[in-house]
C-alpha positions in Angstrom: 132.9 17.9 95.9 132.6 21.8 95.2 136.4 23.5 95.4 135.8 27.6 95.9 137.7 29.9 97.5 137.0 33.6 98.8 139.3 36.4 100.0 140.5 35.6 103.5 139.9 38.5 105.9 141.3 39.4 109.7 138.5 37.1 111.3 140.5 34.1 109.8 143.3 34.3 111.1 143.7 32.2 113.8 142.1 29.4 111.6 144.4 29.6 109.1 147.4 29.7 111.7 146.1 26.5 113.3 145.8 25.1 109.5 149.4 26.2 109.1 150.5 24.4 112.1 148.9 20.9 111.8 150.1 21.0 107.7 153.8 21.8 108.3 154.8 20.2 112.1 155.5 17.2 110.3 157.7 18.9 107.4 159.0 20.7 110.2 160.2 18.0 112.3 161.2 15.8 109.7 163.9 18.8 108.0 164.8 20.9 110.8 163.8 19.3 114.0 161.9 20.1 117.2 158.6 21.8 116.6 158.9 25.2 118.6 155.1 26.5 118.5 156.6 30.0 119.6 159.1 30.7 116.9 156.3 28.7 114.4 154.0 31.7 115.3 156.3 34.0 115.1 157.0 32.9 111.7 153.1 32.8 110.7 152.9 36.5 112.3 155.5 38.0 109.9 153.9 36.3 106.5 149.9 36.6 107.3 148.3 39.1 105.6 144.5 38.3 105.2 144.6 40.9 101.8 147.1 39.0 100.3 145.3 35.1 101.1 142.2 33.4 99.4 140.6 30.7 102.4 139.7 27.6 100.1 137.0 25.8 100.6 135.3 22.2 100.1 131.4 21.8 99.9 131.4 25.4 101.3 133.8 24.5 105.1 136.9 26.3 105.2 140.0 23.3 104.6 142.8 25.2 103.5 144.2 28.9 102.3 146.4 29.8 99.6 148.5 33.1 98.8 148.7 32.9 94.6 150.4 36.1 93.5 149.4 37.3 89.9 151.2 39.6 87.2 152.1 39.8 83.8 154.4 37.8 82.9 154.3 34.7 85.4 151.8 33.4 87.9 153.8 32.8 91.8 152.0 30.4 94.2 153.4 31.3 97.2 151.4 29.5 99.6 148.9 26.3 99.1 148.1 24.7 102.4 145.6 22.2 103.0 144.6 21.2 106.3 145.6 17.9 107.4 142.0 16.5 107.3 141.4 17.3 104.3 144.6 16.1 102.6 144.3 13.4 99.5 141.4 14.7 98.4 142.2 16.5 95.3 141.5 19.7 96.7 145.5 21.1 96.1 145.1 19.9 92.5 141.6 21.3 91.7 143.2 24.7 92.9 146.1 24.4 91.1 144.5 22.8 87.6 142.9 26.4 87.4 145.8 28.2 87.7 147.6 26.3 85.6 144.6 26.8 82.9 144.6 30.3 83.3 148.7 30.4 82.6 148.2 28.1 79.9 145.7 30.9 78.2 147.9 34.1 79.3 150.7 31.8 78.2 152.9 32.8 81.2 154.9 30.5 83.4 153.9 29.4 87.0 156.3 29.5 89.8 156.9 28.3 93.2 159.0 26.6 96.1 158.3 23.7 98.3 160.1 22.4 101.3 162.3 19.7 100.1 160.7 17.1 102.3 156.8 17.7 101.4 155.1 15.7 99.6 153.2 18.1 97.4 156.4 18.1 95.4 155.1 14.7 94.0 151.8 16.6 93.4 153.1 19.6 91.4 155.4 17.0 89.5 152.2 15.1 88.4 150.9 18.4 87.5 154.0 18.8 84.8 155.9 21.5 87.2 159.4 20.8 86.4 162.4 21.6 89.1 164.8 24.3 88.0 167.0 25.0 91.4 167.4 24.0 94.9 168.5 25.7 97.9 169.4 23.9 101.2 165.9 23.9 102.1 163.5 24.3 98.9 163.2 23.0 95.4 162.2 26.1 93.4 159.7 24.7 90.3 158.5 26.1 87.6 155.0 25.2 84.9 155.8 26.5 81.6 152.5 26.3 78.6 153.9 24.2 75.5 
């Protein structure tokens, strides 16, 4: 299996809506309630930004994007979404193994927030991310190199 990504552009963005959509109904439902597609787009509308997102790919078919935000003194992954299909594969932790290997040579911290019901808390746990807050809704994490 071949992880890559490439720089998302506009022509991807109703694929990476309809990725959003099938990863987080579930989180969705489970922490909030009802699944309102409307306000769910509306949402997606407001954070897209096809500059800003890298479109991951396995064996070269698009199966996920991410948003990983880069500057000098910490790394923020602020969005790592993997299509439902493509789930348990190792895709999320191939992704994130290299961008914990480039903090880990810039010697920088990594940061991010999860929903408080998804499972890829357990993933950046296994990964060595420890939990430094929590708000109603998120646990805020954090990598730091030894």
């Amino acid at each position: 299996m071949i992880v890559t990504k490439r720089q998302a552009s506009e022509a991807d963005r109703e694929f990476v809506r309809a990725v959003h959509h099938r990863a987080y109904r579930d989180i969705i439902e489970r922490q909030y309630g009802p699944w309102h597609e409307d306000e769910q787009d509306r949402f997606f509308d407001a954070a897209w930004d096809a500059a800003a997102h890298d479109i991951i790919l396995c064996d070269s078919i698009p199966c996920g994007y991410c948003r990983i935000e880069f500057s000098a003194d910490h790394i923020l992954v602020r969005e790592l979404v993997i299509d439902v299909s493509f789930q348990g594969r190792g895709i999320g932790s191939r992704i994130m193994e290299r961008v914990i290997s480039d903090a880990g040579v810039r010697r920088i911290p990594i940061r991010l927030q999860t929903q408080i019901l998804n499972r890829a808390a357990e993933l950046y746990r296994r990964l060595g991310f420890q939990e430094y807050d929590r708000t109603n809704t998120h646990i805020l994490m954090e990598w730091r190199p030894a």
